[in-house]
Structures are given as structure tokens and as C-alpha cells.
C-alpha positions in Angstrom: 110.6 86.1 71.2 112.1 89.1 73.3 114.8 90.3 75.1 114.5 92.3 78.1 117.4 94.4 79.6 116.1 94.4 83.4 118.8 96.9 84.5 117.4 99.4 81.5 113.7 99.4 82.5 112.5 102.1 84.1 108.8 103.3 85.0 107.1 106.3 85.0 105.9 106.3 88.4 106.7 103.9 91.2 105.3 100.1 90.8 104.9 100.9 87.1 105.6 97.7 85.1 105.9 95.7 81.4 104.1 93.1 81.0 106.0 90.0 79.8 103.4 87.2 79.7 100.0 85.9 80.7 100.5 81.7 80.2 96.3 80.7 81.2 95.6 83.5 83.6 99.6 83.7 85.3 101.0 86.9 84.3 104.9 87.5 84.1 105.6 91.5 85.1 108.6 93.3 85.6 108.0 95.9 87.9 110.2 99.2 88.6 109.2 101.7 92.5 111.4 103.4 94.6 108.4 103.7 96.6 106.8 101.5 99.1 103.5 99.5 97.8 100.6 99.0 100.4 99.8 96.0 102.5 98.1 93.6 100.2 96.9 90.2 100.4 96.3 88.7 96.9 94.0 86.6 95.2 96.1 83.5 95.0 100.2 83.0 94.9 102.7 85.1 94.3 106.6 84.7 93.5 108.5 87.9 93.8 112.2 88.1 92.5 114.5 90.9 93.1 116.2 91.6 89.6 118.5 94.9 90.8 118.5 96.6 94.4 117.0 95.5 97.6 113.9 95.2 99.2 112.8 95.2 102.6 109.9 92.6 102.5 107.2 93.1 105.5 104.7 90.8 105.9 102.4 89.6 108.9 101.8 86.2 110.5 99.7 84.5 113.1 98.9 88.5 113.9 102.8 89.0 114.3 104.4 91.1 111.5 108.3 90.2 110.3 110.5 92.1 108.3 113.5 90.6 105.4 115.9 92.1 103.7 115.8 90.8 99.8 118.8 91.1 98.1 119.6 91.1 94.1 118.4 87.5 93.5 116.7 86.5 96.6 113.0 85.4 95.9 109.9 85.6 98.2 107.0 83.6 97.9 103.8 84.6 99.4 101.2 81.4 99.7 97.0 82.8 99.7 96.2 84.9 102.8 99.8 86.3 103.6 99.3 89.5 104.0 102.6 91.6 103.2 103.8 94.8 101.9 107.3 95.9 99.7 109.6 98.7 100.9 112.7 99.2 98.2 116.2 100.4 99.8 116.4 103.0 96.8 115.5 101.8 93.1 114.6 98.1 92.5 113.6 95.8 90.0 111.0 93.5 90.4 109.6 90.0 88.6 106.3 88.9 89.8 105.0 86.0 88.9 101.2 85.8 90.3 97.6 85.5 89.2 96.0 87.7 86.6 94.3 90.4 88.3 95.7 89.8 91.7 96.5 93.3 93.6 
């Protein structure tokens, strides 16, 4: 059993993270960035929860790229092969929810 105080955790460097679970090969991580990620497309699925701040969510389909605006609580899911990449609007918070080893 644990308790995590989201709003607490901070990283050492952007995209740093605590890893909360791995239930048969899904892991559970909270991630804290300030800093963009890359463009990525990963192994499988992938949930993505903003916990605290916002996040301007890019990601590209049908060769046309779109951009969203995540808000404290909004969730993105990415299915396999959507490519997409994480901008934060300051400091956020991050739950991700995808396959072990995924990028």
C-alpha cells in the first residue's frame, strides 16, 4: 500500500519519474518535465493523464500534425502508430499508463 502526493513530486531533471506499478508488463509512472519530450511513437498504447499544469499535446495524423491543450484532468490516449510529442505550459505532472519498455 502507498500514498502518493502528486502535487509534492518533483524530478531531477525533466521527464524524470516514480514508478508506481508494473501489473504483467503495464507500468504505472508519474512523470514530472518542464521540458518538451521528443516525437515518439510507442510500442503499443498509451493513456496519459495530466495530474497538475497543462500540456500542449502534438501529435500527427494521416501526415497532418494537430495540436491540444490538456488541462489538469484531461486524459489523452494514444492507440499503436500515433506518432506524438508533449510540450508542458510550465511544470506538469504526468500519469502514464503504457507498456513496459515503451519510449
Amino acid at each position: 500500500m502507498k500514498i502518493i502526493r502528486t502535487k509534492e513530486f518533483t524530478a531531477s531533471k525533466p521527464w524524470g519519474a516514480l514508478n508506481i506499478s508494473n501489473m504483467a508488463g503495464i507500468t504505472t509512472r508519474l512523470h514530472w518535465t518542464d521540458k518538451p519530450y521528443k516525437w515518439h511513437i510507442n510500442d503499443g498504447e498509451e493513456v496519459f493523464a495530466v495530474l497538475d499544469g497543462r500540456v500542449e499535446m502534438r501529435y500527427r495524423q494521416n501526415g497532418a500534425e494537430y495540436s491540444e491543450v490538456l488541462e489538469t484532468g484531461d486524459i489523452f490516449y494514444a492507440s499503436i502508430g500515433t506518432e506524438h510529442v508533449a510540450h508542458p505550459i510550465g511544470e506538469a505532472r504526468i500519469l502514464v499508463v503504457e507498456s513496459e519498455g515503451s519510449v
